[in-house]
N, CA, C and O atoms as a Maestro MAE file, in Angstrom:
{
 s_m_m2io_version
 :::
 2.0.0
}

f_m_ct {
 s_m_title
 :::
 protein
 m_atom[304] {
  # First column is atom index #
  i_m_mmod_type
  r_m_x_coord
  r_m_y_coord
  r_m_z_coord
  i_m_residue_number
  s_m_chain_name
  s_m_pdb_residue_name
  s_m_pdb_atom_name
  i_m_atomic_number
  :::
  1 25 -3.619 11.843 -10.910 1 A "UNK " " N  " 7
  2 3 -2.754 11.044 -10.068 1 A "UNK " " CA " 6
  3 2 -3.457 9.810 -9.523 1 A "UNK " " C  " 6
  4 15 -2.745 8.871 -9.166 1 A "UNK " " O  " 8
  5 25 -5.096 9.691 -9.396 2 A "UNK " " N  " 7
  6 3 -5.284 8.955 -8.929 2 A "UNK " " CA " 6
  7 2 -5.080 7.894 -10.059 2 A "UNK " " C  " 6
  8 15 -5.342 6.755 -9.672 2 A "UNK " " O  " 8
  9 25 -4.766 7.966 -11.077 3 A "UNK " " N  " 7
  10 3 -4.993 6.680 -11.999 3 A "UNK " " CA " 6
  11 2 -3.649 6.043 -11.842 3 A "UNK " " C  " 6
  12 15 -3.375 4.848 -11.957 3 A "UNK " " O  " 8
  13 25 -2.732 7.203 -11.514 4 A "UNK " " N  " 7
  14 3 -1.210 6.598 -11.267 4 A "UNK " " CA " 6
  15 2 -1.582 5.634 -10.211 4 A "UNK " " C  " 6
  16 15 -1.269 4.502 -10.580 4 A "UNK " " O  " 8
  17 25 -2.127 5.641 -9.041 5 A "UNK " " N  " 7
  18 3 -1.796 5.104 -7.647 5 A "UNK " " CA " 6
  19 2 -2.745 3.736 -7.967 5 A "UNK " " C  " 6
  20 15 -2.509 2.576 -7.627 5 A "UNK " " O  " 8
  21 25 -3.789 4.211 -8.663 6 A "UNK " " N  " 7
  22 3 -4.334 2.807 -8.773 6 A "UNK " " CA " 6
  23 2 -3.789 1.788 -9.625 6 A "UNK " " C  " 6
  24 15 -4.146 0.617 -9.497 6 A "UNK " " O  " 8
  25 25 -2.491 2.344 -10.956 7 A "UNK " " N  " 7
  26 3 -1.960 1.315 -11.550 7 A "UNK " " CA " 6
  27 2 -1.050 0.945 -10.718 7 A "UNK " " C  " 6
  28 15 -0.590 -0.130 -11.102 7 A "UNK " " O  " 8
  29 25 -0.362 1.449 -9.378 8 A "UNK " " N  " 7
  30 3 0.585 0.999 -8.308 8 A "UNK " " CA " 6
  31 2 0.181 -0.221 -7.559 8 A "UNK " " C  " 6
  32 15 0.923 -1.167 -7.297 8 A "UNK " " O  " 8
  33 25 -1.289 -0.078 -7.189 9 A "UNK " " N  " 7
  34 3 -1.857 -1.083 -6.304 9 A "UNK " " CA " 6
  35 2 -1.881 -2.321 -7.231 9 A "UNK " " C  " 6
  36 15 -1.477 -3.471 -7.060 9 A "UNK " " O  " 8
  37 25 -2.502 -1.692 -8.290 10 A "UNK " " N  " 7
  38 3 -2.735 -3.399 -9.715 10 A "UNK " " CA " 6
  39 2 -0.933 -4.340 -9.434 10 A "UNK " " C  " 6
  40 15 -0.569 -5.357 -8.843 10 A "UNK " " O  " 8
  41 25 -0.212 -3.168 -10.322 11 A "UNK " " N  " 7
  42 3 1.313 -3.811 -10.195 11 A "UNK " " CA " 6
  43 2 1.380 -4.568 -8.847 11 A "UNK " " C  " 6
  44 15 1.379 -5.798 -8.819 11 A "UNK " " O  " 8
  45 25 1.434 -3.868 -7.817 12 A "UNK " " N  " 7
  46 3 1.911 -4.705 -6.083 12 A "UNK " " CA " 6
  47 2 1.122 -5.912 -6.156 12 A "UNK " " C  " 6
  48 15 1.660 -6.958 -5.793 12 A "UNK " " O  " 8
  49 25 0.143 -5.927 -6.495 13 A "UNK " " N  " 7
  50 3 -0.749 -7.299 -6.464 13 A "UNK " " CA " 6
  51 2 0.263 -8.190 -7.362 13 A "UNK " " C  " 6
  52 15 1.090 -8.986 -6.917 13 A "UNK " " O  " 8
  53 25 0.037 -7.906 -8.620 14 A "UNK " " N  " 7
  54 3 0.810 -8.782 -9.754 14 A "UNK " " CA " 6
  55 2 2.034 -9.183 -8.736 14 A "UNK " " C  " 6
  56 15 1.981 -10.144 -7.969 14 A "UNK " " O  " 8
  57 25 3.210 -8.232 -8.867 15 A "UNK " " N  " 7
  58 3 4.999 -8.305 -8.165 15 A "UNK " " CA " 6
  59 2 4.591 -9.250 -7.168 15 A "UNK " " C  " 6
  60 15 5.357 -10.211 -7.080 15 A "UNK " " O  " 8
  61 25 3.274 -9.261 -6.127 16 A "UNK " " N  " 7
  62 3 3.707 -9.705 -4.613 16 A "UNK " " CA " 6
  63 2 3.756 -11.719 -4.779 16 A "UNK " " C  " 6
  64 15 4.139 -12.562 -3.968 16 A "UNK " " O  " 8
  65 25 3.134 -11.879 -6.311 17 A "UNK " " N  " 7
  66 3 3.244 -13.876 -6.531 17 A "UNK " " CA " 6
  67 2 4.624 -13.812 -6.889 17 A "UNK " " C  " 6
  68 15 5.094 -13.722 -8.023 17 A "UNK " " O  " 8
  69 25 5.198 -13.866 -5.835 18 A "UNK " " N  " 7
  70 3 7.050 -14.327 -6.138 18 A "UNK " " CA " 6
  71 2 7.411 -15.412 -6.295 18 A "UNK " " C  " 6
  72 15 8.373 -15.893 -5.696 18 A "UNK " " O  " 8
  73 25 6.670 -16.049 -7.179 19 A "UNK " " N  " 7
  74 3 7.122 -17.705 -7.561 19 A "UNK " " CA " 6
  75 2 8.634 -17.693 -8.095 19 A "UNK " " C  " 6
  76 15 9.308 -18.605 -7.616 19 A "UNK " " O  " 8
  77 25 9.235 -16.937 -8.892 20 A "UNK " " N  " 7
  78 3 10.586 -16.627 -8.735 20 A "UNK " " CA " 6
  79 2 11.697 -16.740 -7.971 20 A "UNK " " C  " 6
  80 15 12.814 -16.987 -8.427 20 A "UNK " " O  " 8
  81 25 11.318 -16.488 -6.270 21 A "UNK " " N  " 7
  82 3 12.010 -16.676 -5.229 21 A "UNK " " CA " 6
  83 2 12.020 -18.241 -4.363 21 A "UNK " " C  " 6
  84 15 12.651 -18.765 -3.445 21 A "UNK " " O  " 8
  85 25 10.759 -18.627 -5.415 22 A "UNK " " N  " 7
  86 3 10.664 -20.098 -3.751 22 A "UNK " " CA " 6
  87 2 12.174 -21.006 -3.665 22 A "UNK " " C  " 6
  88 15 12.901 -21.245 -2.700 22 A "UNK " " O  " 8
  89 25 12.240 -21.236 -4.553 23 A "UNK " " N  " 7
  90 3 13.153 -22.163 -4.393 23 A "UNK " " CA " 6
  91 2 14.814 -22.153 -4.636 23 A "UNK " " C  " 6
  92 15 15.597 -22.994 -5.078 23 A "UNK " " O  " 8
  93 25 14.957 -20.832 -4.145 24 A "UNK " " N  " 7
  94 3 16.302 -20.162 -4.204 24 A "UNK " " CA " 6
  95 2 16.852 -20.191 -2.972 24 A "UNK " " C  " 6
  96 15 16.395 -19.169 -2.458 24 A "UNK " " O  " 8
  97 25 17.554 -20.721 -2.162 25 A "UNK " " N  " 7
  98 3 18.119 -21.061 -1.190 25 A "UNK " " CA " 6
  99 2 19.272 -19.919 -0.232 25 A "UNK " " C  " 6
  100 15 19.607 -19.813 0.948 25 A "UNK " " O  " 8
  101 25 19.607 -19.180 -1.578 26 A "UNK " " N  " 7
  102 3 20.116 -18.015 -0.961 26 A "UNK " " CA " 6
  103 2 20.192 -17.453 0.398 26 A "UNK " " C  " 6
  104 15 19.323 -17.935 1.124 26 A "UNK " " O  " 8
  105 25 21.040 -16.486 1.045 27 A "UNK " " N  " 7
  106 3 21.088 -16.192 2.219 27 A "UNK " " CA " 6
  107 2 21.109 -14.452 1.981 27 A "UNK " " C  " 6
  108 15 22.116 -13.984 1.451 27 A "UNK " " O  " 8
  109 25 20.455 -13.912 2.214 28 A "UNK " " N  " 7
  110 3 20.362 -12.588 2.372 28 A "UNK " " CA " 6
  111 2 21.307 -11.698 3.431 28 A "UNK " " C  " 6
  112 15 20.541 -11.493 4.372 28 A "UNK " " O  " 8
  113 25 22.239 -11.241 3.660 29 A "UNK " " N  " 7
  114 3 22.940 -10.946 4.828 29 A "UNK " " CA " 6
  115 2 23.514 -11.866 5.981 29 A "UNK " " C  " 6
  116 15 23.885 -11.657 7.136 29 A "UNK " " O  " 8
  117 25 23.429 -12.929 5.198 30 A "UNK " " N  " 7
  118 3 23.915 -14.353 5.630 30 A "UNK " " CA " 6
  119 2 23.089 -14.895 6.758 30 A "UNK " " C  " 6
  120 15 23.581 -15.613 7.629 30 A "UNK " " O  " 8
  121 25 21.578 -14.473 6.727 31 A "UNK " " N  " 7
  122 3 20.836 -14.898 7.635 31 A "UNK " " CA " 6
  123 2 19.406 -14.762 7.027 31 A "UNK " " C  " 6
  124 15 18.605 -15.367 7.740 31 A "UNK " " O  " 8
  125 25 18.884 -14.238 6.073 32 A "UNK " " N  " 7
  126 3 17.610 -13.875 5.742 32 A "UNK " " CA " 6
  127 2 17.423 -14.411 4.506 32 A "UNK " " C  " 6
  128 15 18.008 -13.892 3.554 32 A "UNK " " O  " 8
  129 25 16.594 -15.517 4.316 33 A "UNK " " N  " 7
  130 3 16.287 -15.931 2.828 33 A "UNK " " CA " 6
  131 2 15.693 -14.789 1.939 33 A "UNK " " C  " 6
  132 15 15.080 -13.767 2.248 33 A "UNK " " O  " 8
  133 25 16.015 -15.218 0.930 34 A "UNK " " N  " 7
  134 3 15.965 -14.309 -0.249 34 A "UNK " " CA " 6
  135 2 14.198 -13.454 -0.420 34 A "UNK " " C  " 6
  136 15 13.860 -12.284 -0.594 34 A "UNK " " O  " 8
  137 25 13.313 -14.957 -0.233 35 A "UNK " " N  " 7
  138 3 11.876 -14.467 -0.350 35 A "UNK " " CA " 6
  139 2 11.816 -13.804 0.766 35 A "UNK " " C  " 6
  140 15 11.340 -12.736 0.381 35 A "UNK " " O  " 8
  141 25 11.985 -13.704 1.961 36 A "UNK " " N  " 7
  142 3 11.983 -13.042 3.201 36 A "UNK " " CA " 6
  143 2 12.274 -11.695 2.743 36 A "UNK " " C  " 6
  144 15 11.493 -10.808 2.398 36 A "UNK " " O  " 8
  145 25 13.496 -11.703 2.801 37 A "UNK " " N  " 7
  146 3 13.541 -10.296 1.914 37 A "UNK " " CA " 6
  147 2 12.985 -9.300 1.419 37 A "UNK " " C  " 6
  148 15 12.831 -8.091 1.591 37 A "UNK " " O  " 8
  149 25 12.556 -10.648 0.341 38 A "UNK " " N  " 7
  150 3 12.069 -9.678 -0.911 38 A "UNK " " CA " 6
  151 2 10.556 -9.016 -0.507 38 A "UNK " " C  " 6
  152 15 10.189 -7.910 -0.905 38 A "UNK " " O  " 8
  153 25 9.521 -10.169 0.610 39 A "UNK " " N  " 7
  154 3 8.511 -9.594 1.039 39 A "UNK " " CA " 6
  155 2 9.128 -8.365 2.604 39 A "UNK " " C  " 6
  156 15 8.725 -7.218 2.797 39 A "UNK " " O  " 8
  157 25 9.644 -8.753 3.030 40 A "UNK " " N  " 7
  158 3 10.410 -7.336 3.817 40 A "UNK " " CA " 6
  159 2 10.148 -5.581 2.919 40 A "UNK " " C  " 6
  160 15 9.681 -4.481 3.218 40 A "UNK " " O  " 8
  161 25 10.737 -6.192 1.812 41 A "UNK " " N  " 7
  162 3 11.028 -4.708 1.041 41 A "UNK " " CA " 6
  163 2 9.154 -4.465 0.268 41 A "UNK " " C  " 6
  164 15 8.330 -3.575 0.479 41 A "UNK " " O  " 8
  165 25 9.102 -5.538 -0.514 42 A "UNK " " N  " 7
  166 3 7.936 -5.517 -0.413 42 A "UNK " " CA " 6
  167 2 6.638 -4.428 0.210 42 A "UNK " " C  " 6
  168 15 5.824 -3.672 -0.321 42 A "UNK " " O  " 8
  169 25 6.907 -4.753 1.353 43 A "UNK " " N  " 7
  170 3 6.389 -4.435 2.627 43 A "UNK " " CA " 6
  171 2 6.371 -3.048 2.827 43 A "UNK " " C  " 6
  172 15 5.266 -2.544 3.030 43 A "UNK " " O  " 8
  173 25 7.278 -2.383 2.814 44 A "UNK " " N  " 7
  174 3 7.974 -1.026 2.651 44 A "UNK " " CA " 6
  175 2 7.029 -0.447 1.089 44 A "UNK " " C  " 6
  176 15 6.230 0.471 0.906 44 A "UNK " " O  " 8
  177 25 7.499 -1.303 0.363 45 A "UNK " " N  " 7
  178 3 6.831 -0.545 -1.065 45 A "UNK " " CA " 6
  179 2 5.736 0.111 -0.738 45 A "UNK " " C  " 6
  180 15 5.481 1.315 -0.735 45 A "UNK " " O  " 8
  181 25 4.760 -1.364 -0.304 46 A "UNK " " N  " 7
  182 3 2.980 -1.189 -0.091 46 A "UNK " " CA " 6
  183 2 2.906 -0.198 0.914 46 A "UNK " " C  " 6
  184 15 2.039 0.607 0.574 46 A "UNK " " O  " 8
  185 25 3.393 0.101 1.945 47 A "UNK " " N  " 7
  186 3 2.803 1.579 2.794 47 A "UNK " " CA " 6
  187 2 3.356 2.291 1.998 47 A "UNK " " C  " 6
  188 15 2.331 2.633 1.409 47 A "UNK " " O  " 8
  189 25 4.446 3.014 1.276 48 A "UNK " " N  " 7
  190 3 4.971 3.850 0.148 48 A "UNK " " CA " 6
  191 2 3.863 4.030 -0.270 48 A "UNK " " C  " 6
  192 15 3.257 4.931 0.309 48 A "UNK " " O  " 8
  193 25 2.989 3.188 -1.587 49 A "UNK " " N  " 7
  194 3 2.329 3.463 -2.040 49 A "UNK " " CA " 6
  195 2 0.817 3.766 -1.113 49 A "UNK " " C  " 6
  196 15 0.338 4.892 -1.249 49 A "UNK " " O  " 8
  197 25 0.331 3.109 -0.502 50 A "UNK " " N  " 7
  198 3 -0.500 3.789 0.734 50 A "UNK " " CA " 6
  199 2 -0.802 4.946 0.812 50 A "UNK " " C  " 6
  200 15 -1.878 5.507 0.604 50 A "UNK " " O  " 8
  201 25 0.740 5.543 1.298 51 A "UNK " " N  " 7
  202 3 0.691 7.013 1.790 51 A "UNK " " CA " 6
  203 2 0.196 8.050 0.636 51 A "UNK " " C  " 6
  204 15 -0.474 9.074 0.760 51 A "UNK " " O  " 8
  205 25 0.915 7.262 -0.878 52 A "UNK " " N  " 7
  206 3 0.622 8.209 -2.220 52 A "UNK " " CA " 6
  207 2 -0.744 7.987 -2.057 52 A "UNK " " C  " 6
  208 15 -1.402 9.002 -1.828 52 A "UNK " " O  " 8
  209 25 -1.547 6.574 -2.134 53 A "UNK " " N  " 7
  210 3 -2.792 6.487 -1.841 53 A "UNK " " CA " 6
  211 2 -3.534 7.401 -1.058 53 A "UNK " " C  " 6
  212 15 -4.722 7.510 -1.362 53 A "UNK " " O  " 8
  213 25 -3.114 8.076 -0.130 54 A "UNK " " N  " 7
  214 3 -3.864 8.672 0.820 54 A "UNK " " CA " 6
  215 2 -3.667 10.341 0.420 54 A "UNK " " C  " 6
  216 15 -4.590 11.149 0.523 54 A "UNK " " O  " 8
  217 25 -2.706 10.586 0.090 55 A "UNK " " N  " 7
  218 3 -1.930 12.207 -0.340 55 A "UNK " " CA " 6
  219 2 -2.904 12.360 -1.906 55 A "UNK " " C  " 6
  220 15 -3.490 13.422 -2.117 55 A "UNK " " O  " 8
  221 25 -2.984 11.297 -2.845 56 A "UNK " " N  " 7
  222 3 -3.635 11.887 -4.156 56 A "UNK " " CA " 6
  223 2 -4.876 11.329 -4.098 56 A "UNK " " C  " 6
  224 15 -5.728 12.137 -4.465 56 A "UNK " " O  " 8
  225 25 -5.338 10.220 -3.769 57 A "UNK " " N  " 7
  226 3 -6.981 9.391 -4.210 57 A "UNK " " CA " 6
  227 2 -7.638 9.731 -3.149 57 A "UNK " " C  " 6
  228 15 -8.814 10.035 -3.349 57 A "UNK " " O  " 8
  229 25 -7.204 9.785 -1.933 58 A "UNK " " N  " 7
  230 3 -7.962 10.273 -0.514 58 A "UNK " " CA " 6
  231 2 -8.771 10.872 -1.252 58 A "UNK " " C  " 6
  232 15 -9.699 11.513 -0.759 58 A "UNK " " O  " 8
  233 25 -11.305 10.436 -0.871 59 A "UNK " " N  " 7
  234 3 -11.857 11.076 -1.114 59 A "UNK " " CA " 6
  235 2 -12.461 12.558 -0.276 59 A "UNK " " C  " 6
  236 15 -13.431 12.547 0.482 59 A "UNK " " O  " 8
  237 25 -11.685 13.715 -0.599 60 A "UNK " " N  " 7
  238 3 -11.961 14.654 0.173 60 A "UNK " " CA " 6
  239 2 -13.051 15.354 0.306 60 A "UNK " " C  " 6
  240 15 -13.142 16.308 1.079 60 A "UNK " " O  " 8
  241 25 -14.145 14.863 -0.576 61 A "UNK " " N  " 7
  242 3 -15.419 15.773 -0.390 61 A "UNK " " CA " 6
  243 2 -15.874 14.660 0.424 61 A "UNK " " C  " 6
  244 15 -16.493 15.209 1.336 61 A "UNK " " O  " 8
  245 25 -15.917 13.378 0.613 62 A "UNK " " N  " 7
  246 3 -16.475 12.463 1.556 62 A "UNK " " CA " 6
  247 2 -16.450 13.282 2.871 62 A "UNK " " C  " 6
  248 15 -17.432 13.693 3.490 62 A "UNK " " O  " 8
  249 25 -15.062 13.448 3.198 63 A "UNK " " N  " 7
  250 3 -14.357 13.832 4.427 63 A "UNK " " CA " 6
  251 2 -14.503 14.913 5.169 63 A "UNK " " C  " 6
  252 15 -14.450 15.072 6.388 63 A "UNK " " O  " 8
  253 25 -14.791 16.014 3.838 64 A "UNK " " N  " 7
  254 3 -15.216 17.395 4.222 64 A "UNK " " CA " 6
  255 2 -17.235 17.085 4.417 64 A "UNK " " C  " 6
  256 15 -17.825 17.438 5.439 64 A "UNK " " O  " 8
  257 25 -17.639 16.698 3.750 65 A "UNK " " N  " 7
  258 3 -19.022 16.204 4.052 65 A "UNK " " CA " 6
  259 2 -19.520 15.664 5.492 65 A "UNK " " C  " 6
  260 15 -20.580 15.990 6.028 65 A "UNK " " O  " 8
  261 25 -18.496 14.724 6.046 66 A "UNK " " N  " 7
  262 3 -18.644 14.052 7.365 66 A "UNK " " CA " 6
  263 2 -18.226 14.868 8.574 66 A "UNK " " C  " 6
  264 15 -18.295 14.544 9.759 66 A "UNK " " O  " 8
  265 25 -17.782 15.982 8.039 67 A "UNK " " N  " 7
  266 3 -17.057 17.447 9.211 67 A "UNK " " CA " 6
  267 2 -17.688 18.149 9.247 67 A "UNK " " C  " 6
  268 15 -17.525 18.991 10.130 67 A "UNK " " O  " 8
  269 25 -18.986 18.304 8.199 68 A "UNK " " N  " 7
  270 3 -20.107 19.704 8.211 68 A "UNK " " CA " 6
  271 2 -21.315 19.068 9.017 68 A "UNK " " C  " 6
  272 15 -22.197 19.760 9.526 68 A "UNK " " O  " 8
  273 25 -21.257 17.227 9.108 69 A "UNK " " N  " 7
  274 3 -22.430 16.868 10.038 69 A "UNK " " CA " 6
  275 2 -22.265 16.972 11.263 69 A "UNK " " C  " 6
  276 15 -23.193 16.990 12.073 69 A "UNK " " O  " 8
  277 25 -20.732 17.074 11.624 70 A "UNK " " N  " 7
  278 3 -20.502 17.447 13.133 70 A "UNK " " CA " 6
  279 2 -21.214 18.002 13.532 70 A "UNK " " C  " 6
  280 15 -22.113 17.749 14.335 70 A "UNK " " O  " 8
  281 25 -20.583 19.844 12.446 71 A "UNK " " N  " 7
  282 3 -20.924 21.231 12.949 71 A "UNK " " CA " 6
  283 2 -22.378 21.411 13.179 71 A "UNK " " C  " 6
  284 15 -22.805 22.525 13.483 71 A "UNK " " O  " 8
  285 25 -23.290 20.233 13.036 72 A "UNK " " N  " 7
  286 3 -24.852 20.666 12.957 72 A "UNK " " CA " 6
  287 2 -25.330 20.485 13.910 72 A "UNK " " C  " 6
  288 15 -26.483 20.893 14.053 72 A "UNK " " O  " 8
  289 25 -24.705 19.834 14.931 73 A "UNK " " N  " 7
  290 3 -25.086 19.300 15.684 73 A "UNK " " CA " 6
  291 2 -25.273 18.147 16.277 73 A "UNK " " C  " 6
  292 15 -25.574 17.941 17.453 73 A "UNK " " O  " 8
  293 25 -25.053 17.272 15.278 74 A "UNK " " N  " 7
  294 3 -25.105 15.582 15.234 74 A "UNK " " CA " 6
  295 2 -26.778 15.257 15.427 74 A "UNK " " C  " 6
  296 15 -27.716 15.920 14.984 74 A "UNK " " O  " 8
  297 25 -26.823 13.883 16.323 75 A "UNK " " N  " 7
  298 3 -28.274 13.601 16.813 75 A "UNK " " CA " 6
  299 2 -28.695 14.651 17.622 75 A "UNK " " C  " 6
  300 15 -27.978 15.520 18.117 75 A "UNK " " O  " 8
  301 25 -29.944 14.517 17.730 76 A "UNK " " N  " 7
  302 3 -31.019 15.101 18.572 76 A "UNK " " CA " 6
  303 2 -31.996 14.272 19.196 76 A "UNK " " C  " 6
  304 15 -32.879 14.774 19.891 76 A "UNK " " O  " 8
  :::
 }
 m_bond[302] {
  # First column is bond index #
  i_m_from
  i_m_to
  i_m_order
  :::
  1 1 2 1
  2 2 3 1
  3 3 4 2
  4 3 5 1
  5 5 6 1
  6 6 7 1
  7 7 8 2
  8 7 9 1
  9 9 10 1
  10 10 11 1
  11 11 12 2
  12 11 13 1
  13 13 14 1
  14 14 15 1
  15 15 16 2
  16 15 17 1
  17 17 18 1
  18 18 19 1
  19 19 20 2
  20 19 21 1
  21 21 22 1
  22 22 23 1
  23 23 24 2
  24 23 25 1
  25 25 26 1
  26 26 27 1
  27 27 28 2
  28 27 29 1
  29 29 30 1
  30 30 31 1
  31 31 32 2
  32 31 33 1
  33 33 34 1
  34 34 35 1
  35 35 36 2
  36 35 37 1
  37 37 38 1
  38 38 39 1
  39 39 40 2
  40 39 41 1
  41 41 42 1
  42 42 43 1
  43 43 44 2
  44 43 45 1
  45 45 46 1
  46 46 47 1
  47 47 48 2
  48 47 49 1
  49 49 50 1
  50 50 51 1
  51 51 52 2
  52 51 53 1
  53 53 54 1
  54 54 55 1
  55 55 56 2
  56 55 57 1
  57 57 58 1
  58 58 59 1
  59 59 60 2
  60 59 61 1
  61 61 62 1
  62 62 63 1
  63 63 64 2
  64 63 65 1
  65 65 66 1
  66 66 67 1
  67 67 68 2
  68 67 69 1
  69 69 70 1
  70 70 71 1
  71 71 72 2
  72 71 73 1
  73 73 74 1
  74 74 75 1
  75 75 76 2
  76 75 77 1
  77 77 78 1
  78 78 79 1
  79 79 80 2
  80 79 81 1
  81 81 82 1
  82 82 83 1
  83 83 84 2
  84 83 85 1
  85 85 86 1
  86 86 87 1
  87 87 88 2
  88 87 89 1
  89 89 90 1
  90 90 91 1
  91 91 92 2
  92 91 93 1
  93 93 94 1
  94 94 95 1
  95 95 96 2
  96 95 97 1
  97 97 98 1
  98 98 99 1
  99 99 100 2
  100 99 101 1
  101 101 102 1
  102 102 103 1
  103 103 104 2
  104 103 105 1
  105 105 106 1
  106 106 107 1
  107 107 108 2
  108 107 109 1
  109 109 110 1
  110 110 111 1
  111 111 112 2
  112 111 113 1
  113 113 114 1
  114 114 115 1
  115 115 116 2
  116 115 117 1
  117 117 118 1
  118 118 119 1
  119 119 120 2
  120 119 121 1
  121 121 122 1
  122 122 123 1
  123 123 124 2
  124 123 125 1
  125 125 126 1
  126 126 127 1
  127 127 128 2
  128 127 129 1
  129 129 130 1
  130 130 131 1
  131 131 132 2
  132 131 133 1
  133 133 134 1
  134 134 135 1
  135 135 136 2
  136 135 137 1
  137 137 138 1
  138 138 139 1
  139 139 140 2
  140 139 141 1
  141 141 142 1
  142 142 143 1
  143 143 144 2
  144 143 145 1
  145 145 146 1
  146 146 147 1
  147 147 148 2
  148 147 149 1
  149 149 150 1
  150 150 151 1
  151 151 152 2
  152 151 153 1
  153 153 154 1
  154 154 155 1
  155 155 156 2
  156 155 157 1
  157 157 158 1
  158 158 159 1
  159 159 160 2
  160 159 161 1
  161 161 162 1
  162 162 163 1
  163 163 164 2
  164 163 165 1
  165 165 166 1
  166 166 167 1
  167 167 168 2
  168 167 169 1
  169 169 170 1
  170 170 171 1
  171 171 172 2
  172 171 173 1
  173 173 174 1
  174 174 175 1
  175 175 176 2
  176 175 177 1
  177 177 178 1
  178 178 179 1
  179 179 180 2
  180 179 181 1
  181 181 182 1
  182 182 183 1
  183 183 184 2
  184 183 185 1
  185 185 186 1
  186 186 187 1
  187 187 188 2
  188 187 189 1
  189 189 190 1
  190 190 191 1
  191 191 192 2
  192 191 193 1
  193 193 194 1
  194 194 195 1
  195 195 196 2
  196 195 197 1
  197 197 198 1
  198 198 199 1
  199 199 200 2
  200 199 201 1
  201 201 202 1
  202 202 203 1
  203 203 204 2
  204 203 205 1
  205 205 206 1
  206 206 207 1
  207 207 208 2
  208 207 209 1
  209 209 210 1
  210 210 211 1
  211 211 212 2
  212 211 213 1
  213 213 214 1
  214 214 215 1
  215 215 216 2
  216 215 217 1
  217 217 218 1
  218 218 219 1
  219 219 220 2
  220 219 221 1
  221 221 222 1
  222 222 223 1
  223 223 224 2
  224 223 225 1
  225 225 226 1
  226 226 227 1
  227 227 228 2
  228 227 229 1
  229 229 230 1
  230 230 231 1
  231 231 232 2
  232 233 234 1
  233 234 235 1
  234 235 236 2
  235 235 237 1
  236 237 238 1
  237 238 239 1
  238 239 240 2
  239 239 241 1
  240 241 242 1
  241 242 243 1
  242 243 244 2
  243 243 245 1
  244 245 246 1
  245 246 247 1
  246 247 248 2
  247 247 249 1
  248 249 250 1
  249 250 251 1
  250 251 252 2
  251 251 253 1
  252 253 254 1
  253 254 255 1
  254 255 256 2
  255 255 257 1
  256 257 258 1
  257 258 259 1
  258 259 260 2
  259 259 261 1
  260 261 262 1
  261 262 263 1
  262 263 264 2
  263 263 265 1
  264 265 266 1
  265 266 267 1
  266 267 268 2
  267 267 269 1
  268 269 270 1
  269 270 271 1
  270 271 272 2
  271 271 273 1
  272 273 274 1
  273 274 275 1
  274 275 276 2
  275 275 277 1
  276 277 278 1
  277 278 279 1
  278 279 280 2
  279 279 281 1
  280 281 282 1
  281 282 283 1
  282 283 284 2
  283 283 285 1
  284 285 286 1
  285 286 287 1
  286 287 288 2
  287 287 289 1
  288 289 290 1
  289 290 291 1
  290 291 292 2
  291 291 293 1
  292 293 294 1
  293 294 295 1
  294 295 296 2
  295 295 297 1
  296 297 298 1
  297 298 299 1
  298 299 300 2
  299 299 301 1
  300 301 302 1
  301 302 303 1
  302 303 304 2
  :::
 }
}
């Protein structure tokens, strides 16, 4: 899974150059330009993927490693 989440992050990079949208004048809900929008939803995607980021690639032996230096005691 982690290879899934990391081809998610590649894609969001690519999708987020919306040269597509600049010069579309459009009204989104009759108040929100179109690129507005589209980085709005955008926006939403990237924590989406985040969270998958954090649920499958999260490194857990890091994490469990940094919880056993607690238990030792820390400094002295």
């Amino acid at each position: 899974m982690k290879k899934f989440v990391y081809a998610l992050v590649i894609l969001m990079a690519i999708i987020h150059q919306d040269v597509w949208w600049w010069d579309n004048k459009r009204l989104v809900f009759d108040f929100m330009p179109l690129g507005l929008f589209y980085h709005a939803l955008f926006s939403c995607m990237a924590a989406g993927v985040w969270a998958l980021a954090i649920k499958w690639a999260w490194p857990s032996d890091i994490e469990e490693w940094a919880e056993a230096d607690d238990e030792q005691g820390g400094e002295q």
